[in-house]
N, CA, C and O of each residue as an XYZ file, in Angstrom:
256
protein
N       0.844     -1.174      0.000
C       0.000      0.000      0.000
C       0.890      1.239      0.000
O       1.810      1.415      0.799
N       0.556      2.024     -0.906
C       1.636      3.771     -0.376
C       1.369      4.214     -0.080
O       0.159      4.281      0.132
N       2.263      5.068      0.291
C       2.004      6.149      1.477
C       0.624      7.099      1.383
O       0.038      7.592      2.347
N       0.393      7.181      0.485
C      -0.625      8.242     -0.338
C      -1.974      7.783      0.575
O      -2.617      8.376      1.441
N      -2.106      6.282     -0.105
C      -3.320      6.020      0.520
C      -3.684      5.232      1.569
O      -4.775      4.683      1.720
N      -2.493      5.183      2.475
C      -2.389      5.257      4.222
C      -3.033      6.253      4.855
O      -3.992      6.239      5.627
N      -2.047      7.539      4.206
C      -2.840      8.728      4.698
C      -4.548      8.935      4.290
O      -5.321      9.661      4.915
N      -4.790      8.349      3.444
C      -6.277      8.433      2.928
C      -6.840      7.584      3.990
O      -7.805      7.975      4.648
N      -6.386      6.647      4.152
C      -7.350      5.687      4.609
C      -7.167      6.573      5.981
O      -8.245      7.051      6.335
N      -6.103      6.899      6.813
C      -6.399      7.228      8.012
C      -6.757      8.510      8.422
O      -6.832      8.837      9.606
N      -6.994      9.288      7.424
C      -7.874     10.386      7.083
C      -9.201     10.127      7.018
O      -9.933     10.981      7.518
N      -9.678      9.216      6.555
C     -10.663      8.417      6.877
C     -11.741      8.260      8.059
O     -12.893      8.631      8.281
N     -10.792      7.547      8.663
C     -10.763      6.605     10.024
C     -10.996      7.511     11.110
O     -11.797      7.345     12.030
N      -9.995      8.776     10.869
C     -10.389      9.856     11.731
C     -11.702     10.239     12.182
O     -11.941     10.440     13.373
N     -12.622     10.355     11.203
C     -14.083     10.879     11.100
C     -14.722     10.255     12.555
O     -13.824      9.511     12.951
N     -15.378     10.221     13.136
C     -15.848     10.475     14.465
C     -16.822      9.093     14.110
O     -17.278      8.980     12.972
N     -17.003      8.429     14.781
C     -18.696      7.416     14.819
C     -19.360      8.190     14.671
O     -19.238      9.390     14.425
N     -20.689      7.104     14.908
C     -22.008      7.700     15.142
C     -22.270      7.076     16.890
O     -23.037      7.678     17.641
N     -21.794      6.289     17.172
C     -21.884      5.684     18.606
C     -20.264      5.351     19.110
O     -19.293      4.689     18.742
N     -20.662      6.254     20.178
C     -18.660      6.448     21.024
C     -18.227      5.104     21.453
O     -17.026      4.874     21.594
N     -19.116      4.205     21.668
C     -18.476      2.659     21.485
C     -17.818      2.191     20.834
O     -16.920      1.454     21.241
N     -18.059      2.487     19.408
C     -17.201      1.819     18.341
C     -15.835      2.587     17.938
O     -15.124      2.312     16.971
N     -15.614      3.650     18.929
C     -14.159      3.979     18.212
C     -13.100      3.269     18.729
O     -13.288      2.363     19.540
N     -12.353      3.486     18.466
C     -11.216      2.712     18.935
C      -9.850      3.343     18.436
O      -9.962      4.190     17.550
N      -8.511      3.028     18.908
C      -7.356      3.483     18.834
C      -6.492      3.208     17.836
O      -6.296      1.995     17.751
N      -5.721      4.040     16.814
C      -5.300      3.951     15.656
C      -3.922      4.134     16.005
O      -3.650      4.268     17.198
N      -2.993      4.159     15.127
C      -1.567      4.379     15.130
C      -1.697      5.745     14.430
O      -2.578      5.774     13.571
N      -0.901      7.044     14.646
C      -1.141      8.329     14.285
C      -0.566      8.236     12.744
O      -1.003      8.909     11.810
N       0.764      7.033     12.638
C       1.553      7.362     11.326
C       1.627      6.528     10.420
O       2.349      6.738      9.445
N       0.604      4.956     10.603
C       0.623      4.353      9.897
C      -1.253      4.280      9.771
O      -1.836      4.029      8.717
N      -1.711      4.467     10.651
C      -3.272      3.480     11.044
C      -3.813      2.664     11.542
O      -5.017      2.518     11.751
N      -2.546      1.750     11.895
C      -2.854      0.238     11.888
C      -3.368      0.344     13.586
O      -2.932      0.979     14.545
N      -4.501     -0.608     13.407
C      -5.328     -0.747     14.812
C      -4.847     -1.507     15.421
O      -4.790     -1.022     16.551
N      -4.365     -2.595     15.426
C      -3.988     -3.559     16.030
C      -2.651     -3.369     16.528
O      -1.704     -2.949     15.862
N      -2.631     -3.706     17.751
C      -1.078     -3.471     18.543
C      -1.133     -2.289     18.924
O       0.000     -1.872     18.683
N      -1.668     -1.527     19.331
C      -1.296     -0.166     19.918
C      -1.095     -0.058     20.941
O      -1.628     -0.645     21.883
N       0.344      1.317     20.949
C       0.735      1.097     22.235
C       0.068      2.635     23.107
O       0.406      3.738     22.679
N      -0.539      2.557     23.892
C      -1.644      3.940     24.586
C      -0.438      5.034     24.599
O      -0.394      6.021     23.865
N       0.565      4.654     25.610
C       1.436      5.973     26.358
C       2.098      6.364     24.821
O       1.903      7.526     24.463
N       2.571      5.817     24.248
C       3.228      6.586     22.724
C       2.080      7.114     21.854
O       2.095      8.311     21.568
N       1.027      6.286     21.380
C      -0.008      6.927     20.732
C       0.192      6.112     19.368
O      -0.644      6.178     18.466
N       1.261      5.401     19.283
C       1.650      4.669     17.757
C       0.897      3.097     17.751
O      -0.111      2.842     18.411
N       1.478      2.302     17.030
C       1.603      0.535     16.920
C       2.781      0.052     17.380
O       3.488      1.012     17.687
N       3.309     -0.943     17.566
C       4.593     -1.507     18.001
C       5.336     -1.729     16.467
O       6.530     -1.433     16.503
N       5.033     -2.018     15.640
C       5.670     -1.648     14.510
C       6.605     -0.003     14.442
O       7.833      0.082     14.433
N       5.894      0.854     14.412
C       6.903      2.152     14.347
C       6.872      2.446     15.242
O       7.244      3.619     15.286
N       6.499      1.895     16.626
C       7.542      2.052     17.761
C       9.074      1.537     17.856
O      10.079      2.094     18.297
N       8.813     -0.083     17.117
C      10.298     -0.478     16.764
C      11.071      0.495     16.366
O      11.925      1.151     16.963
N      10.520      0.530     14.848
C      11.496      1.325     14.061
C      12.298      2.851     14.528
O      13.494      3.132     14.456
N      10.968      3.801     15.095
C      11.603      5.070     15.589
C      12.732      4.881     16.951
O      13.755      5.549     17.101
N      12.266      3.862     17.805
C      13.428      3.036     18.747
C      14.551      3.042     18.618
O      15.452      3.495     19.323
N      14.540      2.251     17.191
C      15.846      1.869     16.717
C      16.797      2.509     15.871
O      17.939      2.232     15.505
N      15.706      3.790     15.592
C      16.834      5.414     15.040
C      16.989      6.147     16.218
O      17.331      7.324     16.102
N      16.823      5.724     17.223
C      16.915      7.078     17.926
C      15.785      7.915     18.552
O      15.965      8.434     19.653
N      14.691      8.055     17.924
C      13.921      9.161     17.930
C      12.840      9.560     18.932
O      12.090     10.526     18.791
N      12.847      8.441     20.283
C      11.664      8.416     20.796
C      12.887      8.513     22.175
O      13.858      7.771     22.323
N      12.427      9.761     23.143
C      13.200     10.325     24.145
C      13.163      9.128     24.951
O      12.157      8.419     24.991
N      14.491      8.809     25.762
C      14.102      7.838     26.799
C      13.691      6.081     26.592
O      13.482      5.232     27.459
N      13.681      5.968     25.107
C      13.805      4.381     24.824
C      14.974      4.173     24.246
O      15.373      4.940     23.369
N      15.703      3.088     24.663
C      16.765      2.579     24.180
C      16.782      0.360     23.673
O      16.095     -0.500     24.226
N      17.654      0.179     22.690
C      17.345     -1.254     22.406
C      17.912     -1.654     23.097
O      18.988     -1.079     23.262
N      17.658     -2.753     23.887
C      18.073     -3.800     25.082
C      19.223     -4.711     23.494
O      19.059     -5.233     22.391
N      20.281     -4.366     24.447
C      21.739     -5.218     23.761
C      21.796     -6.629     25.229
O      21.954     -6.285     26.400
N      21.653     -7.951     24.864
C      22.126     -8.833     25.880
C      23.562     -8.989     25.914
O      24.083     -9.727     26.751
């Protein structure tokens, strides 16, 4: 899928219900519903990734 219509779709998704039951929690930069992590606001997918550049204050990769 590209990027284009990620953002579409989660442009989308944004739009509000009609009953506050059915919303539920998205990833801000991909969409993806599943796996989300609350305190970041993302998925564990680009939680990995931003992790593992650097970019997220205060997480570091566990080296054994």
């Amino acid at each position: 899928m590209s990027t284009r219509a990620k953002e579409y779709k989660a442009k989308q998704l944004k739009v509000k219900s009609k009953y506050s039951a059915r919303s539920y929690n998205r990833c801000e930069l991909c969409g993806r519903s599943r796996a989300y992590l609350r305190h970041y606001g993302i998925c564990r997918i680009c939680f990995r990734k931003l992790a593992s550049e650097g970019k997220i204050p205060g997480v570091k990769k566990a080296i054994w």
